[in-house]
MIMILO-898457 format. One record per residue (C-alpha): residue number from 1; chain; x, y, z. Coordinates in Angstrom, 2 decimals, m for minus. Layout:
% MIMILO-898457
- seq; mol; east; north; up
- NUM; A; X; Y; Z;
...
***
This chain:
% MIMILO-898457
- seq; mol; east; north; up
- 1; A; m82.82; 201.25; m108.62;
- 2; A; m82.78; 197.73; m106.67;
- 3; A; m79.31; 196.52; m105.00;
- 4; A; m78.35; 194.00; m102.24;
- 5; A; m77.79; 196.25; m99.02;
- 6; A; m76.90; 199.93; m98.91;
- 7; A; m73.13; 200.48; m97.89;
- 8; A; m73.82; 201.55; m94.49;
- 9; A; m75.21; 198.32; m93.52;
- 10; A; m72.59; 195.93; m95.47;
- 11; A; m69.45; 197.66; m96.66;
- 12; A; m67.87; 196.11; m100.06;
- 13; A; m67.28; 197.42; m103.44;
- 14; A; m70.95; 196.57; m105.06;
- 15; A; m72.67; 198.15; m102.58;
- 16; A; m70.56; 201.53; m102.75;
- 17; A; m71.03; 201.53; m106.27;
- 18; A; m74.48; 201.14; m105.73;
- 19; A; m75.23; 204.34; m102.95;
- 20; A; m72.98; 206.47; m104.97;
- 21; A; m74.20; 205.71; m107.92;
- 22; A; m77.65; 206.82; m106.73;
- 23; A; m76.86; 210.11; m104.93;
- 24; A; m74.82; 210.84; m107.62;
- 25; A; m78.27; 210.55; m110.09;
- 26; A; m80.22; 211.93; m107.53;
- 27; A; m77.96; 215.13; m108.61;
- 28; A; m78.87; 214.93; m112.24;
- 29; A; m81.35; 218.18; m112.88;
- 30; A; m85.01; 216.65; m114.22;
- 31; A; m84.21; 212.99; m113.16;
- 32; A; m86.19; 211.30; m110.19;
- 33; A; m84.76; 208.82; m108.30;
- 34; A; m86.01; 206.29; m106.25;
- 35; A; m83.42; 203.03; m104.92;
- 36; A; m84.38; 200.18; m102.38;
- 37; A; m82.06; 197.60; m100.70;
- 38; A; m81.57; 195.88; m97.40;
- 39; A; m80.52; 197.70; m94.28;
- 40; A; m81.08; 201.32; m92.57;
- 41; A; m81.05; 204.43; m94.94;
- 42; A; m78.23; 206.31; m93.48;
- 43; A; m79.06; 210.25; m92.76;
- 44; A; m77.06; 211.52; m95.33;
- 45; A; m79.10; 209.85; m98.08;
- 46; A; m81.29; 211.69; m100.80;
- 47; A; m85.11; 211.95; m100.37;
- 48; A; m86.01; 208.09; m102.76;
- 49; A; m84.07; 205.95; m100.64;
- 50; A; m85.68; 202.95; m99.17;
- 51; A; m85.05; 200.11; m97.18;
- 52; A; m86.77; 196.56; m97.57;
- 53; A; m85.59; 195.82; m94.04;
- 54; A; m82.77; 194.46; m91.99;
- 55; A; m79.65; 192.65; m93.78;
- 56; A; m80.22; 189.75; m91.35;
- 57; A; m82.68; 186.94; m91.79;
- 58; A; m82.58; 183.84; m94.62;
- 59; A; m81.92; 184.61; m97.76;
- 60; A; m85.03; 183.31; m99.44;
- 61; A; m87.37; 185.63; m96.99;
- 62; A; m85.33; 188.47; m97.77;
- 63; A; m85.73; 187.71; m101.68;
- 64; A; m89.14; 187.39; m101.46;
- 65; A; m89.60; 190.61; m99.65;
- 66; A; m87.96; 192.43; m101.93;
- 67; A; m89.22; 191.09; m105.16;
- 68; A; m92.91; 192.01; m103.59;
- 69; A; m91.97; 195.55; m103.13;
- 70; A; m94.03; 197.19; m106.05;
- 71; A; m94.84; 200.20; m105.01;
- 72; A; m92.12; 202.90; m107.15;
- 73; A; m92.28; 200.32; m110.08;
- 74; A; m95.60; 201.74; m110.62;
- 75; A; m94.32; 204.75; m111.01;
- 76; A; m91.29; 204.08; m113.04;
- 77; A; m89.87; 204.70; m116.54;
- 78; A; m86.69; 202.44; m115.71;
- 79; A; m85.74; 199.49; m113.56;
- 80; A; m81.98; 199.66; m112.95;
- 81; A; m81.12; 196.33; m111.02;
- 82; A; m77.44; 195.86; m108.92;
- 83; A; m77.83; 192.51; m107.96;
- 84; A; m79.87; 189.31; m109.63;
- 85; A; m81.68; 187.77; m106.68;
- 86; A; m83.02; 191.30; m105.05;
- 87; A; m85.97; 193.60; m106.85;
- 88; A; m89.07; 192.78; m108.55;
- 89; A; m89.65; 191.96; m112.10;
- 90; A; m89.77; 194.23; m114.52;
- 91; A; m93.24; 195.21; m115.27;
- 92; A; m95.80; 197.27; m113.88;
- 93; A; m99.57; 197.61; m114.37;
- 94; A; m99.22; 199.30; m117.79;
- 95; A; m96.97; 196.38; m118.95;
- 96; A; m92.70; 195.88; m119.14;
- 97; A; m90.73; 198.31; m117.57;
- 98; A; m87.00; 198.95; m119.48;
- 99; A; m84.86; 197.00; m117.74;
- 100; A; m81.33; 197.49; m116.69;
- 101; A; m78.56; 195.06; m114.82;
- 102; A; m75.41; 196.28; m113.87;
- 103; A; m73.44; 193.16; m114.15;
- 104; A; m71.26; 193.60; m111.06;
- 105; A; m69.98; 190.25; m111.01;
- 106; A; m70.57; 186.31; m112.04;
- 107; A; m72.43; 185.54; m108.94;
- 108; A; m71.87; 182.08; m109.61;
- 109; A; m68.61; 181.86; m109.89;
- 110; A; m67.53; 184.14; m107.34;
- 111; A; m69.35; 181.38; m104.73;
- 112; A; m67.38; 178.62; m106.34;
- 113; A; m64.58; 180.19; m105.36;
- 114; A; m65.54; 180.50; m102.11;
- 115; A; m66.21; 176.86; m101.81;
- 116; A; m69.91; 176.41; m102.63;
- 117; A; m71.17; 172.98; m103.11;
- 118; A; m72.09; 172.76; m107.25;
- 119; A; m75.88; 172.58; m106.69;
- 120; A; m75.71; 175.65; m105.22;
- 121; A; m73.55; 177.46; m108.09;
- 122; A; m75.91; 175.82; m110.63;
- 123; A; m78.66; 177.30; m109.09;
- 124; A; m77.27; 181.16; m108.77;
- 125; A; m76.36; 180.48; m112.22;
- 126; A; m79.85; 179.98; m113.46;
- 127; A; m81.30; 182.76; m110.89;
- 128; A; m78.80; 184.66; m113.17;
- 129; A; m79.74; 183.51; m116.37;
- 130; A; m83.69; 183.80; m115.57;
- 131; A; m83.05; 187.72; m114.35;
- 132; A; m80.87; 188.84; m117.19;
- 133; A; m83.42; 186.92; m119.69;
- 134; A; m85.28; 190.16; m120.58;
- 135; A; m82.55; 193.18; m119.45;
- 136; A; m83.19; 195.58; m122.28;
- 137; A; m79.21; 197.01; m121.53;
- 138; A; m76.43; 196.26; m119.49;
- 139; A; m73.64; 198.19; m117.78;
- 140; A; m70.20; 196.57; m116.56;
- 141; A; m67.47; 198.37; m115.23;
- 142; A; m64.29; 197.34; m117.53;
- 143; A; m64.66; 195.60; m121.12;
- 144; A; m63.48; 192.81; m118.98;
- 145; A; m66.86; 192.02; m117.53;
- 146; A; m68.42; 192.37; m121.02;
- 147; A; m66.26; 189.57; m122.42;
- 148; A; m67.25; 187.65; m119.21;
- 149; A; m71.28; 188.16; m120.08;
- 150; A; m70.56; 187.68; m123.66;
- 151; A; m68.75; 184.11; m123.22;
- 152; A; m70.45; 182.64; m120.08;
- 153; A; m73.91; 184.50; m119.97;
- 154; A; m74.09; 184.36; m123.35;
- 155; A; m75.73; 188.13; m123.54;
- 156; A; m74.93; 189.83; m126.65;
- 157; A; m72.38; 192.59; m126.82;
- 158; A; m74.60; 195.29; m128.92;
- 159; A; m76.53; 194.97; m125.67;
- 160; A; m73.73; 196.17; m122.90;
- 161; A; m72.37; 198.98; m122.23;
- 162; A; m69.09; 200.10; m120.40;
- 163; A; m69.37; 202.84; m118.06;
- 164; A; m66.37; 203.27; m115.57;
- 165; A; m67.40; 203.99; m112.09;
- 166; A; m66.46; 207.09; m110.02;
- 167; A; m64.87; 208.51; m106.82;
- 168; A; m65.90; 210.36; m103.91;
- 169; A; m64.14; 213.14; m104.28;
- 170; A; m65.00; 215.81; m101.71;
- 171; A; m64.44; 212.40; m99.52;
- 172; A; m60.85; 211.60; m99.74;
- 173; A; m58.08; 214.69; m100.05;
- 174; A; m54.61; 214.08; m101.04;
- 175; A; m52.29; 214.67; m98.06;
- 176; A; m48.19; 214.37; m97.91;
- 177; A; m46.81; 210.55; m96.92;
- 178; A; m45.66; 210.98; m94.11;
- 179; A; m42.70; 210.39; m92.32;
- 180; A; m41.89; 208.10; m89.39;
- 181; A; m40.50; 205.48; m87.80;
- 182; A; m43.37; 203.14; m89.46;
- 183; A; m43.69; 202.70; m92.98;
- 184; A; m47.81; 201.98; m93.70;
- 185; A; m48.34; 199.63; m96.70;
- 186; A; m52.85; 199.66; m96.49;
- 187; A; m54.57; 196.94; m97.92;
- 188; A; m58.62; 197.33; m98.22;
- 189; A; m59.88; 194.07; m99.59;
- 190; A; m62.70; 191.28; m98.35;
- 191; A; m60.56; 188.64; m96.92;
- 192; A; m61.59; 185.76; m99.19;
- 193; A; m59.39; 183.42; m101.17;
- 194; A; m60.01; 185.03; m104.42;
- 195; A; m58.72; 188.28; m103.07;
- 196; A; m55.32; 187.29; m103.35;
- 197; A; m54.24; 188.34; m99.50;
- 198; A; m52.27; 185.25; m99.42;
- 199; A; m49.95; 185.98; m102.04;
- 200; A; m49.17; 189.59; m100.10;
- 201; A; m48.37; 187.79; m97.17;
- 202; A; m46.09; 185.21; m98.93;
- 203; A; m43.97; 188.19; m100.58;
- 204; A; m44.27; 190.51; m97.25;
- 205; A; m41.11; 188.78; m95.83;
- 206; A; m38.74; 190.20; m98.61;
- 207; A; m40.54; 193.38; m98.15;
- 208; A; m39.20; 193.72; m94.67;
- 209; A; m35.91; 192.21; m95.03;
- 210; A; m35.37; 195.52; m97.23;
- 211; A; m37.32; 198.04; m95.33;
- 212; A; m37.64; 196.44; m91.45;
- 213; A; m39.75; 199.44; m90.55;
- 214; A; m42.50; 198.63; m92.73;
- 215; A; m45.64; 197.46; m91.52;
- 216; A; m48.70; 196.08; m93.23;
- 217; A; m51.95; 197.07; m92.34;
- 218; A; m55.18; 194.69; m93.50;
- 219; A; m58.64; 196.03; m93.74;
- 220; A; m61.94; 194.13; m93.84;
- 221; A; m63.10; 190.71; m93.21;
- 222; A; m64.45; 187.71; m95.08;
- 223; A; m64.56; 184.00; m94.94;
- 224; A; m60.21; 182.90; m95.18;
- 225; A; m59.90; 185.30; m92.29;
- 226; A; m58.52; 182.81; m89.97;
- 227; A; m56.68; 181.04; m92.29;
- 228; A; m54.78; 184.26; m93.18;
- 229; A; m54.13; 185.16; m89.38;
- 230; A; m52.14; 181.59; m89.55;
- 231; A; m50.40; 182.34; m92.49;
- 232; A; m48.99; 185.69; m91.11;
- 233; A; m48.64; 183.84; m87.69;
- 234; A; m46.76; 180.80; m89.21;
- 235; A; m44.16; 182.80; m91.02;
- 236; A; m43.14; 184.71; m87.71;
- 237; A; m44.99; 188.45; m89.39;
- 238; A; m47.58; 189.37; m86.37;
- 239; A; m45.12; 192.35; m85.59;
- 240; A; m45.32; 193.89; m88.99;
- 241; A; m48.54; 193.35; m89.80;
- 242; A; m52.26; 194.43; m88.39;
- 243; A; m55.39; 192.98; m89.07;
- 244; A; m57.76; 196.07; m88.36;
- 245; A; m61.36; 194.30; m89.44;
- 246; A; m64.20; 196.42; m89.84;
- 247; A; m63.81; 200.02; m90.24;
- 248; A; m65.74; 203.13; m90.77;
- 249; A; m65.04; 205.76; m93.49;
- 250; A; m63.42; 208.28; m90.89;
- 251; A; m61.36; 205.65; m89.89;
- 252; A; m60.53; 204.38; m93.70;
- 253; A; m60.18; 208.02; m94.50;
- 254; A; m56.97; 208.16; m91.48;
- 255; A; m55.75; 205.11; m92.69;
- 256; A; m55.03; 206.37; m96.28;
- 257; A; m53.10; 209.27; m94.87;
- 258; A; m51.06; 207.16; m92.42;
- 259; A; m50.34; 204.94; m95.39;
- 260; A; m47.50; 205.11; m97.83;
- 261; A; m48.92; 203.19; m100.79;
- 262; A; m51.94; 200.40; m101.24;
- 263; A; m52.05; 197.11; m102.28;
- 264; A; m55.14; 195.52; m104.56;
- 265; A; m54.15; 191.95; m104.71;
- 266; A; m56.74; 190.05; m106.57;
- 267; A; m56.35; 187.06; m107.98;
- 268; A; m60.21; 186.29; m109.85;
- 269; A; m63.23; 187.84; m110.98;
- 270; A; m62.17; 191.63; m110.51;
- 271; A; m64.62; 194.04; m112.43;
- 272; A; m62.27; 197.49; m111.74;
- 273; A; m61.77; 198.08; m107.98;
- 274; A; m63.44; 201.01; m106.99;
- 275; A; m60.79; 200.90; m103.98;
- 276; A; m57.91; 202.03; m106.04;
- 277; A; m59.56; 205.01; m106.93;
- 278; A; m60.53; 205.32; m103.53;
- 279; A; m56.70; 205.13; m102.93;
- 280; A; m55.83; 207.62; m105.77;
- 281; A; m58.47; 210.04; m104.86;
- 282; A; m56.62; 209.76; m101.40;
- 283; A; m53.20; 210.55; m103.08;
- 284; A; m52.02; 206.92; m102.52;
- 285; A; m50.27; 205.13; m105.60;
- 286; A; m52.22; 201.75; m105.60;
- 287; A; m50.50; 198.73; m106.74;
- 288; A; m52.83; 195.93; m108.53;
- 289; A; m52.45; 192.58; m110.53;
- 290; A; m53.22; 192.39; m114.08;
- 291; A; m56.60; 190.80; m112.76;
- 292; A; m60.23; 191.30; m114.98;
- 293; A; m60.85; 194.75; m115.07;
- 294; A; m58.05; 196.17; m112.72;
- 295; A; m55.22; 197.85; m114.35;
- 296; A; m58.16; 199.96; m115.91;
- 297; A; m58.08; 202.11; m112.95;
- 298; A; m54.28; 202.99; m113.32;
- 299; A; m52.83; 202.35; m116.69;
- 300; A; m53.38; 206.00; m117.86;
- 301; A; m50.93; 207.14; m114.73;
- 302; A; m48.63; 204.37; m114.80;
- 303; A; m48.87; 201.20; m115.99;
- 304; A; m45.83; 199.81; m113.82;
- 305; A; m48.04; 199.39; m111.05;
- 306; A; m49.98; 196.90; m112.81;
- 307; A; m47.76; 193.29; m111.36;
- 308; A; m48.70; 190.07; m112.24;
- 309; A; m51.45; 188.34; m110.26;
- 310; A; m50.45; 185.32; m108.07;
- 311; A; m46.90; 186.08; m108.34;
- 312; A; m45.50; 187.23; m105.05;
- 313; A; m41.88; 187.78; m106.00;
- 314; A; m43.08; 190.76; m108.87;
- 315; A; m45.84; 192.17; m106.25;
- 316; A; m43.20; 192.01; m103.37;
- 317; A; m40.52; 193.58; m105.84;
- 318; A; m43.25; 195.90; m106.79;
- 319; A; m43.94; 197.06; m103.33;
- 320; A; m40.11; 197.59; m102.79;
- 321; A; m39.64; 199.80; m105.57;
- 322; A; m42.33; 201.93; m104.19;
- 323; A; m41.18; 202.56; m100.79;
- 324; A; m37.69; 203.40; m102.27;
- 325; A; m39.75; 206.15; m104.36;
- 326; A; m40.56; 204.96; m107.38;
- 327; A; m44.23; 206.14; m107.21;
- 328; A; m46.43; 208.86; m108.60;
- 329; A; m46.51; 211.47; m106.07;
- 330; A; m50.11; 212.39; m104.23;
- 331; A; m50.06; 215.15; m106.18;
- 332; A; m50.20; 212.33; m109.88;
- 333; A; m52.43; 210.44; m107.73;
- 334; A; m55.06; 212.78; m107.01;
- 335; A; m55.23; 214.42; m110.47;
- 336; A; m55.59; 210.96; m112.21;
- 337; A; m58.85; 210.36; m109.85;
- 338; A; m60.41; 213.46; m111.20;
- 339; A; m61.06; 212.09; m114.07;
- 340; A; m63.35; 209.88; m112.61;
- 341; A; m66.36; 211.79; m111.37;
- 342; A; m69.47; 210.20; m110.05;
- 343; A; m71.49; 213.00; m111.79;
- 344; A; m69.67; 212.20; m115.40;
- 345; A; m70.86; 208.63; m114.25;
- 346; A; m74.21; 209.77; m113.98;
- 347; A; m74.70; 211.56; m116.32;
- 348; A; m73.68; 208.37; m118.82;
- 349; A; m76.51; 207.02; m117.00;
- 350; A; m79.23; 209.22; m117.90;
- 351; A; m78.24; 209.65; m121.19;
- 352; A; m78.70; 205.21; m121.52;
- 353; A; m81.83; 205.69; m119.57;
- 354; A; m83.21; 208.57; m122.18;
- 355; A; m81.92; 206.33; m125.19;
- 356; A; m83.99; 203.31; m123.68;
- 357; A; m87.60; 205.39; m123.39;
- 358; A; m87.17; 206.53; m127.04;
***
């Protein structure tokens, strides 16, 4: 396996995906596992785990590091690639290697929308093109993303496959909400445009006209950061609403039982959101937009948390409902997430991976 950085290094949802995904193989009974990516191997990884340095540095010496890296190719039945600029090419001294790419996102696209001059999208775009060119298989999350490679990567479909991602479950445990003077609303995004924070802080005002003790708590950090602090700042919010940055799973964990429900407000290029089963798993009723791949992770428990995306009169509607109690209880919550195990996950995988040495 080749990703971008391992999630102790560089939180986000790829790179969770990624570390899970690999414990959870290195599980599998008669599979060996081996997975490289940028930053320090935390302790609590399985024996295969490599780094090809430190996440720091330019971009192009950090490619070039890690598409020199060699050494477990030789020894490899399958190349399972995360993310298109990182790994080395699929072939070893006895010739190709089966190649898999887990399309995690349109790289591309997702730095247009962060404001990327067009040379630069055009060239991730053709970095993309050139390291899908020989993939033998590849997995997306939601049968979102495979209409996304089939239109715009032009990859046909008898070549992907949808496998839904897991949860940490021994992780997260489903505790009562609790009761208080403050009312947590949790929000665990990137703060970038396409993340659709904006559009929770234009509907928050009508959320605390109706419940004044609620307060809004904002996790992570990103690029429209500052812009966002204005926003809340301009409408008169700072009292109901935190900006915690960075956190660490202990922390996250805490936050999820402080909280009363979560928010996923994404407005583009959404594969699933791993953190609404996070949420779930956690016994928290996420609400998310009807964005990409999204309302896969909730419409078998309830499909009216699904709101419109970019619309902050249904999401701030939405959110009212819920803190009036019209939410699946932790109890719901928790059950749905079971039936998304990392080890059903992985065990997808190995069957692909079997099919592809045949």
């Amino acid at each position: 396996m080749t990703g971008s950085e391992w999630f102790s290094a560089a939180p986000g949802g790829l790179n969770r995906y990624f570390t899970e995904l690999f414990h959870a193989l290195a599980r599998q009974a008669g599979l060996q596992v081996s997975a490289s990516a940028f930053g320090a191997v935390g302790p609590d990884d399985p024996p295969g785990a490599r780094s090809w340095g430190r996440t720091d540095g330019s971009t192009i010496a950090r490619a070039r590091s890690a598409f020199l890296e060699r050494a477990e190719l030789r020894r490899a039945d399958i190349l399972d690639r995360h993310f298109a600029l990182y790994g080395p090419t699929a072939r070893a001294r006895g010739g190709p290697v089966p190649l898999v790419v887990h399309f995690h996102g349109p790289w591309a696209a997702e730095s247009r929308l962060t404001g990327q001059r067009e040379f630069g999208v055009r060239a991730k775009y053709l970095i993309e093109r050139i390291r899908y060119a020989r993939a033998d298989r590849f997995v997306v999350l939601s049968n979102h993303f495979r209409e996304v490679l089939c239109e715009d990567y032009r990859v046909p479909a008898e070549r992907i496959q949808v496998i839904p991602p897991g949860v940490d479950l021994t992780r997260f445990r489903a505790a009562p909400i609790p009761t208080g003077t403050h009312r947590t609303v949790l929000c665990v995004r990137r703060l970038e445009r396409r993340m659709g924070i904006d559009t929770l802080l234009r509907c928050w005002p009508g959320v605390v006209a109706e419940h004044p003790e609620a307060h809004l708590v904002l996790v992570g950090t990103g690029s429209a950061e500052g812009e966002l602090r204005a926003q809340a700042a301009g409408a008169g919010l700072g009292d109901s609403i935190t900006f915690a940055g960075k956190v660490d799973d202990r922390q996250l964990t805490e936050l999820y039982t402080q909280a009363e429900l979560t928010i996923v407000p994404t407005t583009a290029l959404e594969g699933f959101g791993l953190i609404a089963l996070e949420s779930l798993a956690a016994g928290r009723a996420p609400i998310v937009t009807d964005c990409g791949g999204l309302p896969d992770s909730v419409r078998g428990l309830d499909t009216s948390l699904i709101v419109p995306a970019r619309e902050p009169e249904a999401l701030g509607a939405r959110i009212v409902a819920g803190m009036n109690g019209t939410l699946p209880t932790p109890e719901q919550c928790r059950a749905y997430a079971e039936t998304f195990s990392w080890d059903v996950t992985a065990g997808r995988h190995l069957t692909m991976y079997q099919e592809l040495r045949r």
